[in-house]
C-alpha positions in Angstrom: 57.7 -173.6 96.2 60.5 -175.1 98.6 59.5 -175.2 102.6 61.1 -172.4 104.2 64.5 -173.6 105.8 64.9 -173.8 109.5 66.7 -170.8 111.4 67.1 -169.9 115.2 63.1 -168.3 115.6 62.3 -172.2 114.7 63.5 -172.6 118.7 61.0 -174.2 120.8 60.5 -172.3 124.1 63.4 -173.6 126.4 62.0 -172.4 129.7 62.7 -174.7 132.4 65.2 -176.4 130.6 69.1 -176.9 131.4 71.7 -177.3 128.8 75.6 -177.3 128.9 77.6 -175.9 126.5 81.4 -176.6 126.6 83.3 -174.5 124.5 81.2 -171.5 125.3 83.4 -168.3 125.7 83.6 -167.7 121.7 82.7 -169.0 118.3 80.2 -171.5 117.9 80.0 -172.1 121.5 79.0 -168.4 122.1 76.2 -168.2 119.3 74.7 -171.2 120.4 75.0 -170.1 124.5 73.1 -166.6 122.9 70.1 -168.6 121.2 69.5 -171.2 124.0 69.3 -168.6 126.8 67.4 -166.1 124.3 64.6 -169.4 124.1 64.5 -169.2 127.9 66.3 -172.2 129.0 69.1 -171.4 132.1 72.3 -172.3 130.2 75.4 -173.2 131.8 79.0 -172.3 130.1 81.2 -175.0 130.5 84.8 -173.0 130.2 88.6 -173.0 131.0 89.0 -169.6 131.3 86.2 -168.2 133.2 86.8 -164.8 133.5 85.9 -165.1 129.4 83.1 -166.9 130.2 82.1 -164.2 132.8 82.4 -161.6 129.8 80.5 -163.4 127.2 77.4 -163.9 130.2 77.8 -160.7 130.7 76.6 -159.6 127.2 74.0 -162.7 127.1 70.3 -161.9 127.2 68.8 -164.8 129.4 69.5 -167.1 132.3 73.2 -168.2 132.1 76.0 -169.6 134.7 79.9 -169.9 134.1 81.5 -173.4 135.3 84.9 -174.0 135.1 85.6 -177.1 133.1 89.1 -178.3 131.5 88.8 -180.6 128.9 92.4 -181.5 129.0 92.2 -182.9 132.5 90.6 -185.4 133.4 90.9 -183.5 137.4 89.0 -180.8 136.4 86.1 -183.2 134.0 85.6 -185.3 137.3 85.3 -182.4 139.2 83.0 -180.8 137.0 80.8 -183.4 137.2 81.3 -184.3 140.9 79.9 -180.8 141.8 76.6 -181.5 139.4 73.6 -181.8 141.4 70.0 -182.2 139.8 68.4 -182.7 136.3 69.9 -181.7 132.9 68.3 -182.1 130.0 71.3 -181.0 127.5 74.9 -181.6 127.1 76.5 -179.7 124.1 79.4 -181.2 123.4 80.9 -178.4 121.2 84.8 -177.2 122.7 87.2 -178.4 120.1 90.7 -177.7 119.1 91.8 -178.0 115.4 95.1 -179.0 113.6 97.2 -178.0 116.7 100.9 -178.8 116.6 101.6 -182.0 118.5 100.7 -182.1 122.4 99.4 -183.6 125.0 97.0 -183.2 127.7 97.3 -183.5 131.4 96.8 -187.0 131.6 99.0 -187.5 128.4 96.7 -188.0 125.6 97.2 -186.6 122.2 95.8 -182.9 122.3 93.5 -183.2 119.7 91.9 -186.9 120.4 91.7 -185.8 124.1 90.2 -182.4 123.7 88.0 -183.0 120.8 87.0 -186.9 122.3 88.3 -188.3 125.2 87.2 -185.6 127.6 83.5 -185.2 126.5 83.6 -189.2 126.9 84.5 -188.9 130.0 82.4 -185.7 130.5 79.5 -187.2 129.0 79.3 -190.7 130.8 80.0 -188.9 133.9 76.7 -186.6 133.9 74.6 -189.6 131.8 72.9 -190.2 135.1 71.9 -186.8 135.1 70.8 -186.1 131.8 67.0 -186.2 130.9 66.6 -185.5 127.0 70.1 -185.7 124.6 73.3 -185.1 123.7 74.7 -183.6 121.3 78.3 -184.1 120.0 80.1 -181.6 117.5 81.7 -183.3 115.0 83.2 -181.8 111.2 82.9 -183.0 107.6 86.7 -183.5 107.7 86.1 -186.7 109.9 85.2 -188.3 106.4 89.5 -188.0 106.4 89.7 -189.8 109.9 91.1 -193.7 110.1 90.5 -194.2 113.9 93.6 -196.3 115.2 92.2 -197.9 118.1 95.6 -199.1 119.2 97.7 -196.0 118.4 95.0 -193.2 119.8 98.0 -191.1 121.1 99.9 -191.4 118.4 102.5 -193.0 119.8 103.7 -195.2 117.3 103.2 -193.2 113.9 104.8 -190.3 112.8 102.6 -187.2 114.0 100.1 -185.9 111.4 98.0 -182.3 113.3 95.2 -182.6 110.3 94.9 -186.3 110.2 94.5 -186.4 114.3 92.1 -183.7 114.3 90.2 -185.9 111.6 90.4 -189.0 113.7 89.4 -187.3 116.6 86.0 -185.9 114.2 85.7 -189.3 113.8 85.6 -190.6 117.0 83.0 -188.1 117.8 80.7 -189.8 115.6 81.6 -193.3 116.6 81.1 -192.3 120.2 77.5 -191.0 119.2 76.9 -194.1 117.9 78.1 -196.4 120.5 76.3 -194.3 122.7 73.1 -194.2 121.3 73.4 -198.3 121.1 74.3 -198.3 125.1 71.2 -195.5 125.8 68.7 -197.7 123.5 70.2 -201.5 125.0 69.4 -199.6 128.7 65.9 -198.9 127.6 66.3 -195.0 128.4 64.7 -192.9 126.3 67.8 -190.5 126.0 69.1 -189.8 122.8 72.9 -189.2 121.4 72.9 -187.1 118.0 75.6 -185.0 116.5 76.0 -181.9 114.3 78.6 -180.0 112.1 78.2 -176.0 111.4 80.1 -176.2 107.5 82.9 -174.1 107.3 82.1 -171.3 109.8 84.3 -168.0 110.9 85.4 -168.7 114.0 89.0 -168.6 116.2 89.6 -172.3 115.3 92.5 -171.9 113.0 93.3 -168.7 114.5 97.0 -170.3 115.1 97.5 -172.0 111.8 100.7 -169.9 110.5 102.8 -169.3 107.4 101.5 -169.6 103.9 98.7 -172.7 105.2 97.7 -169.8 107.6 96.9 -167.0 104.8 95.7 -169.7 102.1 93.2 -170.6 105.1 92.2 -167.5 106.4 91.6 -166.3 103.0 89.7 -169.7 101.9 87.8 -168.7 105.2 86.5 -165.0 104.6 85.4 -166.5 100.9 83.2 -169.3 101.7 82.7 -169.5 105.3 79.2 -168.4 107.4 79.6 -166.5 110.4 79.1 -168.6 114.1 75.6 -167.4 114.5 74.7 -169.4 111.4 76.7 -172.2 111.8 75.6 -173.2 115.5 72.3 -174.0 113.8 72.7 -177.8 112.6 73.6 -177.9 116.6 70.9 -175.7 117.7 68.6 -178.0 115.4 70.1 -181.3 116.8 69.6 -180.1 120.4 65.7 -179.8 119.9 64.0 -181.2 117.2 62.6 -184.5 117.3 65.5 -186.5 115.7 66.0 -190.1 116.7 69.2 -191.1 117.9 72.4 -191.2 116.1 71.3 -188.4 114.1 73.6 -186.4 112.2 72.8 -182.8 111.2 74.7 -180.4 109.2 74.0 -177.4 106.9 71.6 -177.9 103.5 73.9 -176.0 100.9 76.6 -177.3 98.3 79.2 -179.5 100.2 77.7 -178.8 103.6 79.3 -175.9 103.8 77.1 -173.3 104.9 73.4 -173.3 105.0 69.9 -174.2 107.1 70.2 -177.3 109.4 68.6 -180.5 107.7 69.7 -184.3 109.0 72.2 -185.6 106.5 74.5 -188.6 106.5 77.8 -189.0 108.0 80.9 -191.4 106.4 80.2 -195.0 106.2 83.2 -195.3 108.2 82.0 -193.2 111.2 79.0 -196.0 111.2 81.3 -198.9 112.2 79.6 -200.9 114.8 82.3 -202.8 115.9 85.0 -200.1 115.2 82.2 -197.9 117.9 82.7 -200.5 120.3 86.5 -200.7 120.1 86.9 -197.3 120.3 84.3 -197.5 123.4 86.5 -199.9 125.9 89.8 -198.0 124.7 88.1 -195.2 126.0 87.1 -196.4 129.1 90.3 -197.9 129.7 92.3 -195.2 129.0 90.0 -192.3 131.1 88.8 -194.5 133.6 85.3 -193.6 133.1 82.8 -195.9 131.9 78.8 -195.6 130.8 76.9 -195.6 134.1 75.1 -198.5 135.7 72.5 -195.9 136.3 70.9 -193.6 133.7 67.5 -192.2 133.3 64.4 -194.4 131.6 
């Protein structure tokens, strides 16, 4: 007889402790928002548009608090963080955009790679001095399609590709975990940096994908996907189990594409030290925010 599989009751008792959840006012954001608070810990939505994050609170059972946080500006991350005052023990780094057409943010980053990475680097190192427990970073089995160009993040030199930037940018979540988790471990703090993916789950991610992609995709969708309250649980899982660092967590069932949380193995690829610590000081150099000569022990 197999062990019974892991599901949201599995939650620990969260009372006392503070997480962050960007991305919060729908999808996978929203389901894991509803568990955490539901496990008693005072959870903060880390939004753009805040009158949706008011509404989704608004239907939350538990302790919650909107923020107003744009990960396409790098304005809005520093002030974010600027205005952070005390412990946290969680930062979910969930929001993510998927296969947009080409873009750029506020600062002039590629939409994708500065949604989906640069800002929660910048969030992330930012708050580190704050943080008391982990991190978590969402990341997607499609980053086994990334080839992070170190020198080209923006795309500025190759002919725009939407799926192979979001896939780059899944990449560089992973990388970032692990470059982070190095930095954390070489600092002696006991502060972990792990990562989930939910599988293919029914959200508003490719909500704007058109045409005949769009109908192939929301059909493929409705056919094989889980629905969000499912599929925040490898991130639900990697935000409170004991896992050590550099963890990656994704669903148990065929492909990884729906299923209980177990840890599982990311691309070899996504496990490049040195392409980590590339990816690292291009980072820094292009947001201007560095890991912290200050984090907790």
């Amino acid at each position: 007889m197999s062990a019974r599989k892991w599901t949201a009751a599995d939650l620990p008792d969260m009372t006392g402790r503070t997480v962050i959840v960007t991305g919060a006012s729908s999808g996978l954001g929203q389901a894991t928002t509803a568990e955490l608070a539901r496990a008693g810990a005072h959870v903060v939505l880390a939004v753009r548009n805040v009158a949706k994050g008011d509404e989704v609170a608004r239907h939350t059972e538990g302790a919650t608090e909107v923020r107003e946080l744009d990960l396409t500006d790098l304005a809005s991350i520093r002030a974010f963080a600027a205005a952070w005052t005390g412990e946290l023990d969680v930062l979910i780094n969930n929001a993510g955009i998927m296969m947009v057409p080409q873009g750029t943010t506020a600062d002039g980053f590629e939409l994708q790679m500065g949604t989906n990475h640069l800002g929660h680097f910048a969030l992330t190192n930012l708050l580190l001095p704050h943080i008391t427990d982990r991190v978590v970073t969402v990341s997607s089995q499609l980053h086994r399609n990334g080839h992070v160009d170190v020198n080209d993040l923006n795309w500025e030199r190759r002919p725009y590709n939407r799926d192979r930037a979001y896939a780059d940018s899944k990449q560089a979540n992973l990388l970032f975990t692990l470059e982070l988790e190095r930095r954390l471990d070489a600092a002696g703090s006991a502060v972990r940096a792990v990562s989930a993916h939910p599988g293919i789950t029914k959200t508003n991610l490719a909500s704007h994908l058109s045409g005949f992609r769009g109908w192939v995709t929301q059909i493929g969708i409705s056919v094989v996907a889980q629905d969000a309250e499912h599929g925040a649980l490898p991130t639900l899982y990697a935000a409170t189990q004991d896992i050590p660092g550099n963890t990656y967590v994704g669903p148990d069932g065929i492909g990884q594409i729906r299923g209980a949380p177990v840890v599982t193995t990311p691309s070899k690829a996504s496990q490049d030290a040195d392409l980590a610590a590339r990816l690292w000081a291009r980072s820094a150099q292009l947001t201007g925010v560095d890991f912290p000569a200050r984090v907790p022990a």
